[in-house]
N, C-alpha and C positions, 0 to 999 in steps of 0.2 A: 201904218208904218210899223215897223218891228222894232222890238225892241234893244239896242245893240249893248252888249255888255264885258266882263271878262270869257267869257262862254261865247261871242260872236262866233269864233272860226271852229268851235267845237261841235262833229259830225253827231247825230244822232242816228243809227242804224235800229228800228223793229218792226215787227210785225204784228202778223196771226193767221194762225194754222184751224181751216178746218172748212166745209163744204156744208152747204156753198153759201160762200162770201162778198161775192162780188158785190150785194147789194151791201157792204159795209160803211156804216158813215166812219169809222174807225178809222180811215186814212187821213180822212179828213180833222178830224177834231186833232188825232196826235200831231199831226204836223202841223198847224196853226197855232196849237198850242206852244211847240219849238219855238216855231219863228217868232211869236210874242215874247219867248227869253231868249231868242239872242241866240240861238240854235239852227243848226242846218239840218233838219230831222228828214228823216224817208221813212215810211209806214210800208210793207211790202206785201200784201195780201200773196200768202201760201195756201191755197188752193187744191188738195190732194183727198178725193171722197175712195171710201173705200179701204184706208190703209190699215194694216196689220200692226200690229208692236213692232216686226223689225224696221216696217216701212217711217211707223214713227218716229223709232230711235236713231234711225240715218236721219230725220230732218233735224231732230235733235242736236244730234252731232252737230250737223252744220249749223244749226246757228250758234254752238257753243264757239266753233272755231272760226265764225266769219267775221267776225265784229259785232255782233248783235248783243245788244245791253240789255233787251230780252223778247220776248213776242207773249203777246195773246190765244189763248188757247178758246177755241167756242164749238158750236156743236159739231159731229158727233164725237171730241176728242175731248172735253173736259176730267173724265173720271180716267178713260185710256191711259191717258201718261203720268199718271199717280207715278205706277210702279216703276216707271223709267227715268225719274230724277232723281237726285243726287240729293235733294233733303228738301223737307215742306214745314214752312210758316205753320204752327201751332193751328190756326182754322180750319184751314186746307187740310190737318192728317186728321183733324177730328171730324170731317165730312166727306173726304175720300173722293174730292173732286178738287181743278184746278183750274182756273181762267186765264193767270197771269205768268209767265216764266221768268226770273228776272237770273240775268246771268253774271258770277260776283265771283272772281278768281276762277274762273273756269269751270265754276261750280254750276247747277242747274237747278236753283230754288222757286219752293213753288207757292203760290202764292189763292187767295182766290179776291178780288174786288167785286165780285156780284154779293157777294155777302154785305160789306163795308156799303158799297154804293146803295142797294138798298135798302140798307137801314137808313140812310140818308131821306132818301126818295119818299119812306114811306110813313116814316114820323109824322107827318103835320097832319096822314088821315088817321092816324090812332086816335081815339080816344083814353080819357085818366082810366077809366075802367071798363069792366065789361067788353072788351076783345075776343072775341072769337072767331078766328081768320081761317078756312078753306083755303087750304095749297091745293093747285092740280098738276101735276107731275111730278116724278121724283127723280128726274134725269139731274144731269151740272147743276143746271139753273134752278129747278128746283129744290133742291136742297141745299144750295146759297137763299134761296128765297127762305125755306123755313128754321135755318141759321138764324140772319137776319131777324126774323119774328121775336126766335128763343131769346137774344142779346136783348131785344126791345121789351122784354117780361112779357110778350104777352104769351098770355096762361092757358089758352084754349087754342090748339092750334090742331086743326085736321086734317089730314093729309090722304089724298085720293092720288093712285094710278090704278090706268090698264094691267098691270102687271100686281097683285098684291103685294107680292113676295118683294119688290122693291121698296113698298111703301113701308113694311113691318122693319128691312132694313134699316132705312128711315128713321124710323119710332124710335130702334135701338140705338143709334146712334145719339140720337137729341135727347136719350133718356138722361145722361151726363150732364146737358147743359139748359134742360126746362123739361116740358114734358108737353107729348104729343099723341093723337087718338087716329089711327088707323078707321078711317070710314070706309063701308063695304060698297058704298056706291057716291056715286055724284050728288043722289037728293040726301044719301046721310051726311056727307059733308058740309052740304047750303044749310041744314036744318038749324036754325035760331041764328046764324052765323051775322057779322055784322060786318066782315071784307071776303073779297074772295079776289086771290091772287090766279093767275094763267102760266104756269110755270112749264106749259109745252111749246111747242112750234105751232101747236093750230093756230089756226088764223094768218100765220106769215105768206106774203106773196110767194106763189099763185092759189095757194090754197084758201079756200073762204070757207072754211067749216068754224065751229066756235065746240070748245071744248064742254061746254054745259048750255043745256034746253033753258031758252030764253027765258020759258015760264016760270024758271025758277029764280029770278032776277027781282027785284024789288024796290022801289025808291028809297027807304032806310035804309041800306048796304052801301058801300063803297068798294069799287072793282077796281084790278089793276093787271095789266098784261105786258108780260117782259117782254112780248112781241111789236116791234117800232115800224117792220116796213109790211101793213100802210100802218100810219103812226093811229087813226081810229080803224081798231081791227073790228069784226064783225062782232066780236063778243061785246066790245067799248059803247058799238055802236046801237046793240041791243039796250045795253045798262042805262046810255044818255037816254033813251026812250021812254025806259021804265023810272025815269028820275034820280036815277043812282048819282052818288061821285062817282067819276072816273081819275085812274092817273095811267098815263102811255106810257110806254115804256122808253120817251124821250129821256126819264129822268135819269131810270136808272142805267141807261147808254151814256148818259154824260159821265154818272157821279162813277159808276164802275171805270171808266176811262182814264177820268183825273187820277183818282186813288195806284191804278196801273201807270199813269206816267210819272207821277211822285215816285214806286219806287223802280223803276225805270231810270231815274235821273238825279232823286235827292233831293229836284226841284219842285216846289208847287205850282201846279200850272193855274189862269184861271178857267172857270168852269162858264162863269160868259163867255170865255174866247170857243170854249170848245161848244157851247149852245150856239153861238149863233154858225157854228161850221156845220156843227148837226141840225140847224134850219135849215139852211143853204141845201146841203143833199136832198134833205127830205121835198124842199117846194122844188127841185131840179127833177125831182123824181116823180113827183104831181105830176107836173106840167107834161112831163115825159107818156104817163100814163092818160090825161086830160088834156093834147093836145086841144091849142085853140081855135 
């Protein structure tokens, strides 16, 4: 039963823009999260692959002018609408990417919670010392992932893409805020390393690739993949074999959520409410794939 308050008759209008989403638990958790304060919330999955900056800046517009208190930004549009807002949260302009929109006078501030939320997420595998953590990717999410690392001190952070020239972007960036080592390959990066983050899309439904050769996986290490749908992606799935920790990217879909509905609304939501909605999706979406 919900929870009814001064806020009962109060709409909540947002979303998130970006392709393709449909398999988003994000409807779900925001809006159970509402209903638990007292909230009439609607989550709207904006669905547009393909779009250009003008095409972006018209959805923009509209949510500025629809009611929307603000939406979600995920792939491929996180870094995209940097240049199209109207002003970014201190994080967000020092990593030149964006997850969260929150709209505040008609203004269009930007925000990012993959940062926040994974540092949350990813605390409890740090060890006091000796961190050396493998980023792989350096799109949105990864560079909310090696943010998140810089804030947590750890001191040895490598960062791999297919692309160099993004990663050395990267480097320079986080040079500001800790410091980080451009590896030339996948095994420079794992080399003595004791976590290895997944900060691409491989592994997300329908794709079953894993971004690094199992053989280089090890039971001492601790793996974590921002990738949730399937919640053990191929890479998890290698790591549980080789004895690794693992963490799914259950966590950081919750904690990045709450942190975007807080400032969405002012309110704290709780983050059991919105874990057990991100169960819910995920065993509807098993079952779905494992019929019985």
């Amino acid at each position: 039963m919900s929870k009814r308050g001064p806020a009962a008759s109060k709409k909540l209008l947002t979303g998130l823009i970006g392709a393709p989403i449909a398999h988003s638990a994000s409807p779900a958790m925001h809006e159970r999260a509402a209903e638990a304060l007292g909230l009439r919330g609607h989550y709207q999955l904006i669905e547009v692959s393909g779009a250009d900056a003008r095409g972006l800046s018209m959805m923009l517009e509209g949510v500025r002018r629809l009611g929307f208190a603000g939406v979600n930004v995920t792939f491929p549009y996180k870094e995209a609408v940097v240049p199209l807002l109207d002003e970014l949260a201190p994080g967000a302009a020092a990593m030149g990417a964006v997850n969260t929109v929150v709209v505040k006078d008609s203004r269009l501030i930007g925000h990012n919670t993959d940062t926040t939320g994974f540092a949350r997420a990813v605390a409890p595998l740090l060890a006091p010392s000796g961190n050396a953590v493998a980023v792989i990717g350096t799109g949105g999410v990864g560079k909310a992932i090696a943010f998140a690392l810089a804030s947590l001190k750890v001191a040895d952070i490598r960062i791999f893409d297919s692309e160099p020239a993004r990663a050395e972007k990267l480097a320079a960036l986080l040079a500001k805020h800790g410091s980080a080592k451009v590896a030339k390959s996948v095994e420079d990066a794992l080399k003595g390393a004791t976590g290895l983050v997944n900060g691409t899309p491989v592994g997300m439904l329908p794709n079953r690739g894993m971004p690094v050769p199992a053989a280089l996986l090890h039971g001492q290490m601790w793996v974590a993949d921002a990738v949730y749908s399937p919640l053990i992606t191929p890479l998890l799935a290698a790591a549980q074999a080789k004895g690794a920790r693992i963490m799914t990217g259950r966590e950081l879909a919750i904690y990045q959520a709450a942190d975007a509905f807080e400032l969405f609304t002012g309110l704290a939501p709780s983050t059991e409410v919105m874990g057990e909605a991100f169960d819910e999706v995920m065993a509807a979406r098993s079952a779905a794939y494992h019929p019985a």
